[in-house]
Steps between C-alpha positions, in 0.01 A plus 500: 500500500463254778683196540286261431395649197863499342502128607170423339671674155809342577337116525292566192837604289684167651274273427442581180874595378634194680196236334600658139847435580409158640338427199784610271777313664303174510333481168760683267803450660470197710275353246296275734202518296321249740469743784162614456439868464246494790778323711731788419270767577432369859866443585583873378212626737531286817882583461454884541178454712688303761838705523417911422323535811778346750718757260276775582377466834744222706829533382503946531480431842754269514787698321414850447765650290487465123766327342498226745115450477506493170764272456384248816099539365619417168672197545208405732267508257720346214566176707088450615434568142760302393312221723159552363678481157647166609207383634220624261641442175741147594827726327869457684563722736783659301248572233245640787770735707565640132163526388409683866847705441363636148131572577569686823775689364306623196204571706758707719631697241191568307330600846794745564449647165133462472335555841795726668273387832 
């Protein structure tokens, strides 16, 4: 399969396991019921829009071994998610580095199990 495909499949699965889990964490646990669902839904997709393809296609050639890409890509794209967070929905930035934290490390895990790409 090429490359580009698995990151087309990839982007899909993020965006839409990291907007469900955006929308869990702000309306059931957060319970900011004034954050429009719309609002929400945007936020979850610019945030994995704007960081999975520096994580694909910028940061491999960067660092090309695996623990340290993963590690070094990951907390890239928790702390410019974390900013869109911030930024997007007006929440502390302790609130937005967590919510980033959660979302990208469920959308890890489930990708690892899920996608195996």
């Amino acid at each position: 399969m090429l490359y580009e495909y698995k990151f087309l499949i990839s982007l899909l699965f993020t965006i839409f396991i990291e907007i469900i889990t955006l929308l869990v964490i702000i309306k059931y646990f957060l319970k900011k019921e004034k954050i429009k669902n719309t609002l929400l839904l945007f936020t979850g997709f610019l945030c994995s829009f704007a960081t999975l393809p520096y994580l694909w296609f910028i940061i491999p050639l960067i660092v090309q071994t695996r623990l340290p890409y993963i590690l070094i890509g990951e907390a890239f794209v928790i702390l410019i998610e974390s900013f869109i967070i911030f930024f997007m929905l007006k929440l502390n930035y302790k609130k937005s580095i967590i919510i980033s934290f959660i979302c990208n490390l469920i959308s890890f895990l489930l990708g690892l199990l899920l996608l195996n790409i």
